[in-house]
C-alpha positions in Angstrom: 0.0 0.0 0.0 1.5 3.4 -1.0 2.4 5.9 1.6 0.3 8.6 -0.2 -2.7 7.4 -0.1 -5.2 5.3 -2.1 -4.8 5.7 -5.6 -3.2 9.2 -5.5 -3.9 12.1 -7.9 -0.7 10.6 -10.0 -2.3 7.9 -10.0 -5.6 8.9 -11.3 -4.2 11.0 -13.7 -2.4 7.6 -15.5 -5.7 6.1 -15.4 -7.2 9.0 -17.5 -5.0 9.2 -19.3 -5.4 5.7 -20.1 -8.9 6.0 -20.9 -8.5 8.3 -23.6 -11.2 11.3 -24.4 -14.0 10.9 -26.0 -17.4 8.7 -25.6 -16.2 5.1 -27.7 -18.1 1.8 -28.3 -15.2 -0.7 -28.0 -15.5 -3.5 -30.4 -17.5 -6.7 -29.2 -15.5 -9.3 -28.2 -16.4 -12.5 -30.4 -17.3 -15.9 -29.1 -14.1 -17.5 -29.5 -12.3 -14.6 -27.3 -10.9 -15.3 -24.1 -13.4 -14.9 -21.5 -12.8 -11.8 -19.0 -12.1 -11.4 -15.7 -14.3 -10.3 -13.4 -14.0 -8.4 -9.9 -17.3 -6.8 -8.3 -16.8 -4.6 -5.3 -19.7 -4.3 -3.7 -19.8 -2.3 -0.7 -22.5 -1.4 2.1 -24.6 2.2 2.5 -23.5 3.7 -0.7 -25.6 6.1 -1.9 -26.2 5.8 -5.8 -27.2 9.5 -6.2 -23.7 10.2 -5.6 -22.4 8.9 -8.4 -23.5 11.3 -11.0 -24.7 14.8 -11.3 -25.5 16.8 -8.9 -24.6 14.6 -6.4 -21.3 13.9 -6.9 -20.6 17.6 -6.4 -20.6 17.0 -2.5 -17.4 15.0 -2.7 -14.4 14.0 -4.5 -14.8 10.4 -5.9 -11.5 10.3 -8.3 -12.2 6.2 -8.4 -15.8 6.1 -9.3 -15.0 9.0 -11.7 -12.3 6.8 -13.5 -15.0 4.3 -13.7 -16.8 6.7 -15.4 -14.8 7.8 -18.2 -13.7 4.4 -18.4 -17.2 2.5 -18.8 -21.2 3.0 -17.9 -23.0 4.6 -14.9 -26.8 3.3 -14.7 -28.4 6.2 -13.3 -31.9 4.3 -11.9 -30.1 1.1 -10.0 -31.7 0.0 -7.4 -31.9 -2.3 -4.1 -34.7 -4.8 -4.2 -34.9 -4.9 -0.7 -33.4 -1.8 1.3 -31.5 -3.8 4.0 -27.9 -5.9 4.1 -29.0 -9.9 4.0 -31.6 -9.4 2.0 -30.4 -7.2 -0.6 -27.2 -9.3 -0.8 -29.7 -12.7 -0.8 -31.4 -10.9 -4.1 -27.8 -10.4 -5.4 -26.6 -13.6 -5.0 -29.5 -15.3 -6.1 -31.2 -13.4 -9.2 -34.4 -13.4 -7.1 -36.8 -11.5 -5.7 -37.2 -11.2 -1.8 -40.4 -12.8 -2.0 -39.3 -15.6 -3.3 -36.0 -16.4 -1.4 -38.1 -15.6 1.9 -35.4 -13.7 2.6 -37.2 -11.3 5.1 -34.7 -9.8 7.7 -30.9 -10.1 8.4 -31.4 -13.2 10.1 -33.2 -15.3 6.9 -31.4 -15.3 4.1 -30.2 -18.2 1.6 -29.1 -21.4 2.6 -25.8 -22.0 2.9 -25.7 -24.6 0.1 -27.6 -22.3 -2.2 -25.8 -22.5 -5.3 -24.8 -18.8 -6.1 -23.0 -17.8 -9.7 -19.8 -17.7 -8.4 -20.5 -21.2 -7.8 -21.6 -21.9 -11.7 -18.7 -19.7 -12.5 -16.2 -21.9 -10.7 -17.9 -25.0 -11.9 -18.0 -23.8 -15.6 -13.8 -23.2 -15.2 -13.4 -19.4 -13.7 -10.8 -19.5 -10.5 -13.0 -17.7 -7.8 -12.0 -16.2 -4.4 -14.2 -13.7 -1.9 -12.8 -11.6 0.3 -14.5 -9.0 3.2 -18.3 -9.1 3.7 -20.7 -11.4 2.2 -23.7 -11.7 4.5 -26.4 -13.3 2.6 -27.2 -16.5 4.3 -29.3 -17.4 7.3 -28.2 -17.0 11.0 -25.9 -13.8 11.5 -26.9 -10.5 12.7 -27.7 -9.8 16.5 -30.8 -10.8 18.6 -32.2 -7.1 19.2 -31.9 -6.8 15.4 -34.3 -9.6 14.3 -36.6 -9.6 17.7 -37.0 -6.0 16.2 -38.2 -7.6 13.1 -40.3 -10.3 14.3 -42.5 -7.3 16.8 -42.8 -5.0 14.2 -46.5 -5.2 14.3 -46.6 -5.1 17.7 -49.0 -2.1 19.2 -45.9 0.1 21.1 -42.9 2.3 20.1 -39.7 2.1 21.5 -36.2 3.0 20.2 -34.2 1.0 19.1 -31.0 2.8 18.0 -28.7 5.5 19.3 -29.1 8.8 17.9 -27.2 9.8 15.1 -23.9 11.4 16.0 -20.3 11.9 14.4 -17.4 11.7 15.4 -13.9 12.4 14.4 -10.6 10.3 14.8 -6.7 10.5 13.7 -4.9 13.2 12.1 -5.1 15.2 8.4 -2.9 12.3 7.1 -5.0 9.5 8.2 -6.5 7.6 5.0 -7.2 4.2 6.9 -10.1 4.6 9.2 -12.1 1.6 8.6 -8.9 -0.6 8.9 -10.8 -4.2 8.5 -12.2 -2.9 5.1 -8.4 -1.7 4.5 -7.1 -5.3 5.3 -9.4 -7.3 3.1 -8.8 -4.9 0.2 -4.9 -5.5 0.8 -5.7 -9.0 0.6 -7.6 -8.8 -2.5 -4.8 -6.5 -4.0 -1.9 -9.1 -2.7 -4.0 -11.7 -4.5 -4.3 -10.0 -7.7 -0.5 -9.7 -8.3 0.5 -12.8 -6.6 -2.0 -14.9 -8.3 -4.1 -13.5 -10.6 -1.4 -12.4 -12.8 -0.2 -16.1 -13.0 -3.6 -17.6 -14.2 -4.1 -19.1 -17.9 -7.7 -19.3 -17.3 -10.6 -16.3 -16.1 -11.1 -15.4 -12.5 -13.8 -14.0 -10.6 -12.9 -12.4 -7.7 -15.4 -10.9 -4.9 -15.0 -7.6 -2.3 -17.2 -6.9 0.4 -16.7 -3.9 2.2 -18.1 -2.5 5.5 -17.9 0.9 4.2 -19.8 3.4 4.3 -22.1 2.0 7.0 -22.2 3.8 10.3 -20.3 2.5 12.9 -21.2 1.0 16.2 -22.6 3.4 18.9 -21.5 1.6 22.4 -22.4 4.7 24.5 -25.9 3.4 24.2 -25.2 0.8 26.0 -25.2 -2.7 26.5 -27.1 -3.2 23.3 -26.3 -0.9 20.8 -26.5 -0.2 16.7 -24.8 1.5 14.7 -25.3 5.3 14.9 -21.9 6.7 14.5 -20.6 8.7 11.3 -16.5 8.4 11.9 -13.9 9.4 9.9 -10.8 11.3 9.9 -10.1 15.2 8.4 -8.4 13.4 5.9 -11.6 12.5 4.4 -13.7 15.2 5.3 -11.1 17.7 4.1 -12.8 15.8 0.5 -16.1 17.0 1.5 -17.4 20.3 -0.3 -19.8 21.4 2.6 -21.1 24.4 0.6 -22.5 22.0 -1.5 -24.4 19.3 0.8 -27.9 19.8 0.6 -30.0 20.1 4.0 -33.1 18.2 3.5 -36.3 19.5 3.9 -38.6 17.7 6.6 -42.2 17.1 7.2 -43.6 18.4 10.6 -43.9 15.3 12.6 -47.6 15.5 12.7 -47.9 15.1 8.7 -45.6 12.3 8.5 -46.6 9.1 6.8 -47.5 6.9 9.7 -45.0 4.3 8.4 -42.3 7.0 8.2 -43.3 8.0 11.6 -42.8 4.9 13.0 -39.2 4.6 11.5 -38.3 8.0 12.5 -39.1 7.4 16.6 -37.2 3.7 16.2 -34.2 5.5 14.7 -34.3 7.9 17.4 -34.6 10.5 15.1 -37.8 12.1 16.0 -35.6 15.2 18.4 -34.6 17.9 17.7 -31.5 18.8 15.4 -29.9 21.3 14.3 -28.7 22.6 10.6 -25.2 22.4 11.8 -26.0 18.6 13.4 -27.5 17.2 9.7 -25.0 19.0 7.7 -22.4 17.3 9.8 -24.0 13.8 9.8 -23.5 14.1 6.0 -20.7 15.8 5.4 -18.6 12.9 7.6 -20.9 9.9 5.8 -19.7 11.6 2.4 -16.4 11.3 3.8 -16.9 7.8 4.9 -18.0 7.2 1.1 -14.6 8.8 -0.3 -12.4 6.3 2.4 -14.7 3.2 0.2 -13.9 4.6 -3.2 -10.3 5.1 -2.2 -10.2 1.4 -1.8 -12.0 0.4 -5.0 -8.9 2.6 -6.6 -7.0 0.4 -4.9 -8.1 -2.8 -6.6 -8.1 -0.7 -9.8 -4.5 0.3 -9.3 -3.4 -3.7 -9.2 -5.4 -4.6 -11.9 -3.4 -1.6 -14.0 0.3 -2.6 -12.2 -0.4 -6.3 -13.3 -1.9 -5.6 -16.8 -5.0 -7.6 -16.0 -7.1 -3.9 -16.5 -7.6 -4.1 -20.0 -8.7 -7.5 -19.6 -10.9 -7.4 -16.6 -14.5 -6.5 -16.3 -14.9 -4.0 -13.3 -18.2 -3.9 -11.5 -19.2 -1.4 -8.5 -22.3 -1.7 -6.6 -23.8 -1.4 -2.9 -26.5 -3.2 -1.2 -28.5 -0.2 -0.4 -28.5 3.5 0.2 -28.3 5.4 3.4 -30.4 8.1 4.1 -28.2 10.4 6.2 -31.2 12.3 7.6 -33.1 12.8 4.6 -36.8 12.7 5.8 -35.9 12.7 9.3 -34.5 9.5 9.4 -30.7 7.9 8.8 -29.8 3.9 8.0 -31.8 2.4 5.1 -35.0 0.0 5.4 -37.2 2.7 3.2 -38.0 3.0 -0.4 -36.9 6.7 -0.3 -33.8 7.4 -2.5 -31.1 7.9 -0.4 -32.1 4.3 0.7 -33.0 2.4 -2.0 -30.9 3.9 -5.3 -27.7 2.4 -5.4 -24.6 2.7 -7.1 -23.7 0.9 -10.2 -20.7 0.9 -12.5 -19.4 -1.5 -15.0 -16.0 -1.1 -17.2 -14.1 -3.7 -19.2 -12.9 -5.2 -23.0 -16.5 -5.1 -25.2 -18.2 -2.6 -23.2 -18.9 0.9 -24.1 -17.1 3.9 -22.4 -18.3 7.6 -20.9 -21.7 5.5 -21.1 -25.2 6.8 -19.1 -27.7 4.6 -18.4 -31.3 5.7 -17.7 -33.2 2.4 -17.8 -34.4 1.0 -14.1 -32.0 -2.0 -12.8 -31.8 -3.8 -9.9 -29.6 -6.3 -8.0 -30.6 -9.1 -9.2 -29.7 -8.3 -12.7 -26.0 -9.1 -11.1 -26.5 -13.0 -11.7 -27.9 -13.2 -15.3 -24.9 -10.4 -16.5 -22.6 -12.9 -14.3 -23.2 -15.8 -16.2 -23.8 -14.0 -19.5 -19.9 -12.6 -19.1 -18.8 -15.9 -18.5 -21.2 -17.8 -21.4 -22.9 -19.7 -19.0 -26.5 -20.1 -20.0 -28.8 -17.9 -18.1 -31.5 -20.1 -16.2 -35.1 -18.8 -16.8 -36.2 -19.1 -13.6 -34.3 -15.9 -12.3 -36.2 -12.5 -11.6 -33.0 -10.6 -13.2 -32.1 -9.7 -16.8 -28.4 -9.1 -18.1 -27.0 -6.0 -18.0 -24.7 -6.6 -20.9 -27.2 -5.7 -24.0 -27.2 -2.5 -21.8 -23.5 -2.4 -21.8 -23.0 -3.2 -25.4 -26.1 -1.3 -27.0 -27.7 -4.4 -28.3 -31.8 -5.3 -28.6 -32.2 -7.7 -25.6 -34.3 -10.3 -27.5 -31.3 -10.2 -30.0 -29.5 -12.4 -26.7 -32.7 -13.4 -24.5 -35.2 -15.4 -25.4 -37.1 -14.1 -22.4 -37.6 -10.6 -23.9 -36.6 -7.2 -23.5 -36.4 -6.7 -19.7 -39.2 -5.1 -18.0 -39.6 -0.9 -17.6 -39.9 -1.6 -14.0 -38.0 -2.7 -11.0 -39.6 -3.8 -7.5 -37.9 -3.7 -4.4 -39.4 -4.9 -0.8 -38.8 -4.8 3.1 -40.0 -7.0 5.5 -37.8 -6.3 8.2 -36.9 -3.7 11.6 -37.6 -0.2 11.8 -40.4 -0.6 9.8 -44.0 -1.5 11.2 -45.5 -3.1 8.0 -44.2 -5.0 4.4 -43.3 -2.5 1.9 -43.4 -3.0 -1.5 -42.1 -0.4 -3.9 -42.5 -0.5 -8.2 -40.2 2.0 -10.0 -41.0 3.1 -13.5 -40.5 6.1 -15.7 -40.8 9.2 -13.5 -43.3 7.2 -10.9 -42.3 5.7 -7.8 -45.4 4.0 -6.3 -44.7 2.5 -3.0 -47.7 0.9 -1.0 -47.7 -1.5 2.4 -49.2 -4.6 4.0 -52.4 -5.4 2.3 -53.0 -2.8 0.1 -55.6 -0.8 1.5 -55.1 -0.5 5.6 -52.4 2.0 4.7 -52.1 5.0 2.3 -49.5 4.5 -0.7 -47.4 6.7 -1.8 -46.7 7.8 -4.9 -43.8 10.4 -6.2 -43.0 12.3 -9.5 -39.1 11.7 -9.2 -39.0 14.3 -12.2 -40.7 17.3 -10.6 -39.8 16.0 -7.0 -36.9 13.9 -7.0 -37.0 14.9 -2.8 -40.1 12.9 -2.4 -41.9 15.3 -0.3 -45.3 15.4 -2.2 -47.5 12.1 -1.9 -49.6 12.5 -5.0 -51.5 9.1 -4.7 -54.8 10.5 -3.7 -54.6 13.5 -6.4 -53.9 10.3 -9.3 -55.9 7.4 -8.5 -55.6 6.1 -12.0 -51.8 6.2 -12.3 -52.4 4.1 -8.5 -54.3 1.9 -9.9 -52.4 1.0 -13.1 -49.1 0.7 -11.3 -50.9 -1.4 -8.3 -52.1 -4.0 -11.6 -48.5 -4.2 -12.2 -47.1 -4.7 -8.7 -49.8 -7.1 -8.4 -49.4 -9.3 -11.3 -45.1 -9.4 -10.1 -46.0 -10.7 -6.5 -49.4 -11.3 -4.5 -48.3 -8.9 -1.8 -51.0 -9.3 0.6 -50.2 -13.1 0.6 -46.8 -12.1 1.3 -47.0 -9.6 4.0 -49.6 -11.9 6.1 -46.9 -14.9 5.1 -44.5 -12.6 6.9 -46.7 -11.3 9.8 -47.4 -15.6 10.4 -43.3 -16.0 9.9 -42.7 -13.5 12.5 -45.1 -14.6 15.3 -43.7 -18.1 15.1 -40.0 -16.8 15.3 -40.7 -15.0 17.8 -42.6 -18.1 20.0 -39.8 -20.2 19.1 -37.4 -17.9 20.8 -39.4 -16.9 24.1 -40.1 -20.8 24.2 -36.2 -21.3 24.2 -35.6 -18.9 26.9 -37.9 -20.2 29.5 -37.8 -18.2 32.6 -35.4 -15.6 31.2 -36.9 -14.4 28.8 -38.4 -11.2 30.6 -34.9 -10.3 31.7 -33.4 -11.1 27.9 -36.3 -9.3 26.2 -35.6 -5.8 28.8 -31.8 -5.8 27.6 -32.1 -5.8 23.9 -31.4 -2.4 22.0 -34.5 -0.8 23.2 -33.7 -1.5 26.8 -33.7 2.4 27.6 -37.4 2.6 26.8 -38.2 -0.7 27.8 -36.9 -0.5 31.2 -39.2 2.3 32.0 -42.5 0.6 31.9 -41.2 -3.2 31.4 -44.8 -4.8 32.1 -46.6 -2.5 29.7 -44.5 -3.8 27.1 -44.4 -7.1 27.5 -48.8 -6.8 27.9 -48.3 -5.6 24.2 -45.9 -8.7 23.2 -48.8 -11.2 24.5 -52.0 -9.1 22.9 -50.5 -9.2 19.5 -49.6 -13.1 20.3 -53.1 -13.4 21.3 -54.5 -11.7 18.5 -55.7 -13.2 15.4 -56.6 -10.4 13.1 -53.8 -9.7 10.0 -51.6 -6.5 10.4 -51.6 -3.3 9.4 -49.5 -0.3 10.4 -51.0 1.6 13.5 -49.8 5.1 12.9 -48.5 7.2 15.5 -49.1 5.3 19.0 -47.2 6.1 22.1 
């Protein structure tokens, strides 16, 4: 690892340099080419609004630019489920949430589920991972899926620290988030010790913490992760006269769902200008510290010659919402939370490249096994992104089709007190909950309000309607929500059941046990009326 820091502006510079001026098609690379390599970075929290105009005028980026120049930004990417196992269980998978049942960060896939860098490997591509994967079942902490599984439950409690930042080291500083640091030093060390040596195609997989908040252990026992940390050497790449402070409803007029995450977020106090614009000027810095390491793995790819030969691919499992509509973490179908990054360079694929059409996560596995000529099963919910990538008609390559003008994300998990369900297309965003009908949808003109701070589903009932027919012929959501609300109770017997006569004492402790503690029999009446009760769920708006 340099002494300068990640990449370096010499280093950027070569890489421009490199990719020439001027927006190129390369030439397609025929069948009987050499397969390319493929490395996907995929970190956590990333923001996808950052990656082009205007929001990439908060902070410097120099990797993601190179990216860039070099290949294709999709503008409309997206999450389909706005939380880490589940978004990463679509990713792995090619399938929709609803179908892998994949509905908090404890259930995700099973371990034996046969992923495509499994087909990759199989079909003759060495493989190797490297940082976070987190898509299959069993990780995360207690609090985190007990919060899921009482979601419906009739109380409010918080269940996170409030947002805060915090800064650490000096101005020269660059490695903050040192685990992330190590496993991209391990990826780079295995690039040039044994990448460069291979005679056939490799895969190879990077899964970084970054920019996710960090824990927040003042809060206690049990504690999330609240904290935005960095060090002036990232924040000095900040332009705070351009970070935006976002507009927030009064908390009367909130969506009741939004109102709900808000007060579990701790979020529902009071801040201050200063307080916001600091909470995102330090997660932009936190995003600069991630795109210093995917320069990194860019940089050994040049050193080692593999660049030219190596299909680059960028992504995050969700958004973070630093504060936008009062809230920050993901788990909501706002933008900060649910558009991610996405950026794909390599031999056959067009450069200085701007994609507008909606994409999604699982598009990852088709375009996986369509870069390594592995036929695409038909089963999947995703479509290749390479017709995208090389300007061709889909149904020249698929024989399912041109893809569809829509993409669907979902959330089934904490913070939120119902199943969400969110269809993107053209300028509408048309987000509704639970059954359908016990809670008002939502619907945004991202064109005219690309904020999201006018609901205009009662003033167009037929655009509501339309894009409901759609969402509705994709997935049976009121099966799926009471599926989930059923899933949820059971989890949560089978858990009290294993604690016996500890489970009050377990239950007070968790990372609401601020709020719990003060009235721990009132809470616990709640737990056994919604056990008790037998009626499907709906969110309850603004309860105390």
């Amino acid at each position: 690892m340099r002494d300068c820091g990640p990449l370096g502006l010499a280093g950027v510079a070569v890489l421009l340099m490199a990719a020439g001026a001027g927006a190129r098609p390369r030439s397609a690379v025929p069948g009987d080419q050499p397969r390319s390599n493929v490395v996907l970075v995929a970190c956590d929290s990333l923001d996808g609004r950052l990656t082009f105009f205007p929001g990439n005028q908060t902070v410097d980026l120099p990797s993601i630019n190179f990216m860039k120049r070099r290949g294709t930004v999709f503008l409309n990417a997206y999450t389909n489920s706005p939380i880490c196992c589940p978004s990463r269980a679509a990713m792995w998978s090619g399938l929709f949430t609803h179908i892998t049942e994949s509905w908090n960060n404890f259930k995700g896939l099973d371990p034996d589920y046969v992923t495509w860098m499994d087909l990759m490997e199989k079909h003759g591509y060495h493989t190797q991972k490297f940082g976070k994967l987190d898509f299959t079942s069993g990780h995360h902490s207690v609090s985190n899926r007990v919060e899921a599984w009482t979601r419906d439950v009739n109380f409010l409690l918080r269940q996170e620290g409030r947002p805060m930042v915090k800064l650490t080291g000096h101005r020269k500083q660059f490695r903050v988030m040192e685990k992330d640091w190590q496993n991209t030093d391990k990826a780079v060390n295995w690039i040039k010790e044994e990448a460069v040596n291979f005679t056939q195609p490799f895969i190879l997989y990077l899964g970084l913490n970054l920019p996710h908040p960090y824990p927040s252990p003042y809060a206690g026992e049990s504690f999330g992760s609240s904290t935005f940390l960095t060090s002036p050497y990232w924040l000095e790449k900040v332009n705070y006269e351009a970070i935006k402070i976002p507009k927030w409803s009064s908390l009367s007029e909130m969506h009741p769902v939004d109102y709900y995450s808000s007060y579990t977020k701790n979020c529902t106090g009071e801040f201050t200008k200063e307080e916001v614009r600091n909470i995102r000027a330090f997660y932009y810095a936190m995003c600069a510290e991630t795109d210093a390491m995917l320069g990194e793995i860019i940089s050994a790819l040049r050193d080692t010659g593999l660049l030219g030969k190596t299909i680059v691919i960028f992504t995050a499992d969700h958004g973070e919402l630093a504060m936008e509509h009062r809230q920050f973490y993901k788990m909501s179908m706002y933008e900060g939370s649910s558009h991610i990054p996405l950026l794909v360079m390599g031999p056959g694929l067009r450069e200085q490249q701007q994609i507008p059409n909606v994409v999604s996560l699982v598009d990852i596995y088709p375009t996986m096994l369509d870069i390594a000529r592995i036929p695409v099963p038909q089963n999947l919910s995703g479509y290749s992104l390479i017709p995208l990538l090389r300007e061709k008609a889909e149904s020249e390559v698929s024989p399912r089709g041109p893809r569809p003008s829509w993409v669907l994300s979902e959330f089934h998990g904490c913070n939120v007190n119902s199943s969400v369900y969110m269809l993107r297309t053209g300028k509408w965003k048309y987000i509704t909950y639970s059954d359908g009908s016990s809670v008002l949808p939502q619907l945004f003109d991202l064109t005219a309000d690309p904020d999201e701070l006018t609901n205009l589903a009662i003033k167009f009932p037929v655009t509501v309607h339309s894009l409901d027919k759609i969402l509705r012929s994709v997935v049976n959501y009121p099966k799926v929500s009471s599926s989930v609300h059923e899933y949820n109770k059971q989890q949560f017997i089978s858990w009290k059941q294993s604690l016996g006569q500890n489970y009050s004492s377990v239950i007070a402790n968790l990372r609401w046990h601020q709020d719990w503690l003060k009235d721990q029999k009132k809470y616990e009446n709640a737990i056994d009326k919604w056990l008790d009760c037998q009626e499907k769920p709906s969110a309850w708006g603004q309860a105390s």
